[in-house]
N, C-alpha and C positions, 0 to 999 in steps of 0.2 A: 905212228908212221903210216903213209900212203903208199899204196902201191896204185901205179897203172901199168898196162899192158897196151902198148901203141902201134898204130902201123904205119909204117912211113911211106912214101913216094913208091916202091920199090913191090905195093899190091898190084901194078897194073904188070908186072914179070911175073905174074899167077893169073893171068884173066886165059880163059875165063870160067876159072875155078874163083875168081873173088868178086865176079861181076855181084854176086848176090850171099856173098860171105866176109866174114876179115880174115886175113891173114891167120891170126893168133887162131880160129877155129881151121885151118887146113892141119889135118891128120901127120902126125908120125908114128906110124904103128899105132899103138893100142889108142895114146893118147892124142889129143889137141893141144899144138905149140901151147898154149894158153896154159892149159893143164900143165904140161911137165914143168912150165916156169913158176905157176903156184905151188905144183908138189916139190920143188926143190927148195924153194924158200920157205916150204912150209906157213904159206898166207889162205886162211880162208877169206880173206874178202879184199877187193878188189877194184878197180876201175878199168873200163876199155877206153880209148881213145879210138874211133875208125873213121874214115870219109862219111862225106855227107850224105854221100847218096847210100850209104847202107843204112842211116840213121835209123830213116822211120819205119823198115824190116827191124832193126834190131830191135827197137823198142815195142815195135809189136808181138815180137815170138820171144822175146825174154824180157819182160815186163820187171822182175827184178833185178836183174844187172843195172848196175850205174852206166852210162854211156856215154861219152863225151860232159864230163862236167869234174872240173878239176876241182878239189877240196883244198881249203886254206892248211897250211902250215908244211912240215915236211914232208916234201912226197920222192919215193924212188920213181923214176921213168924208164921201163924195159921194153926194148925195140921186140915186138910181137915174133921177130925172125934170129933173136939170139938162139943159139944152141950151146943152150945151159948146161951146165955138169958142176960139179964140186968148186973145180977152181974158183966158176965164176961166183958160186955162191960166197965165198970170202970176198973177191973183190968188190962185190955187190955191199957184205955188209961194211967194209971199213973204208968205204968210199965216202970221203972228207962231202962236207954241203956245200952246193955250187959248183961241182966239178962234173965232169962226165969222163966215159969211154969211148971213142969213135975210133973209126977203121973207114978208111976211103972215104973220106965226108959223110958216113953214115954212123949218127948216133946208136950206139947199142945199150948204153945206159946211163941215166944222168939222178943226181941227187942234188935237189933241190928247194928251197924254201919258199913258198907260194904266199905267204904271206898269212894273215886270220892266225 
């Protein structure tokens, strides 16, 4: 299974706290959004999806993160801005492939088959 970690349309209502970050790294308390959707689903590895123009920072200052490149076969998609807890962790894991979660035209999680 894949997992990514996405930001949507919805970085530039954090500027300019994302001019030069993603989403998924803005702070909640101890942790980074990123963080507490890894530590709940209990995933050490990962993918980020961000804008373009964070790219070539990201892959400079974290050379190991995967960054914008999506892996063949099943992959989960979690909106960088969900506010995970328990619940969402069951819906997450028995969420049927090809389907998502949305709220106000904004994806918060999709399970999907990429193909490879």
């Amino acid at each position: 299974m894949n997992y990514i970690i996405f930001d949507d349309k919805s970085i530039e209502n954090f500027y300019p706290l994302t001019l030069n970050r993603s989403t998924g790294d803005l702070r909640l308390g101890i942790l980074k959004l990123r963080q507490r959707i890894a530590g709940y689903l209990e995933i050490d590895r990962y993918s980020q999806i961000i804008p373009a123009h964070l790219t070539g920072i990201y892959r400079e200052r974290h050379q190991k993160r995967t960054i914008n490149h999506l892996a063949g076969g099943e992959t989960i998609f979690i909106n960088s801005r969900l506010r995970i807890n328990d619940d969402w962790v069951k819906k997450i894991k028995s969420l049927p492939v090809d389907t998502c979660y949305a709220s106000d035209d904004v994806i918060l999680v999709a399970r999907l088959n990429t193909g490879g």
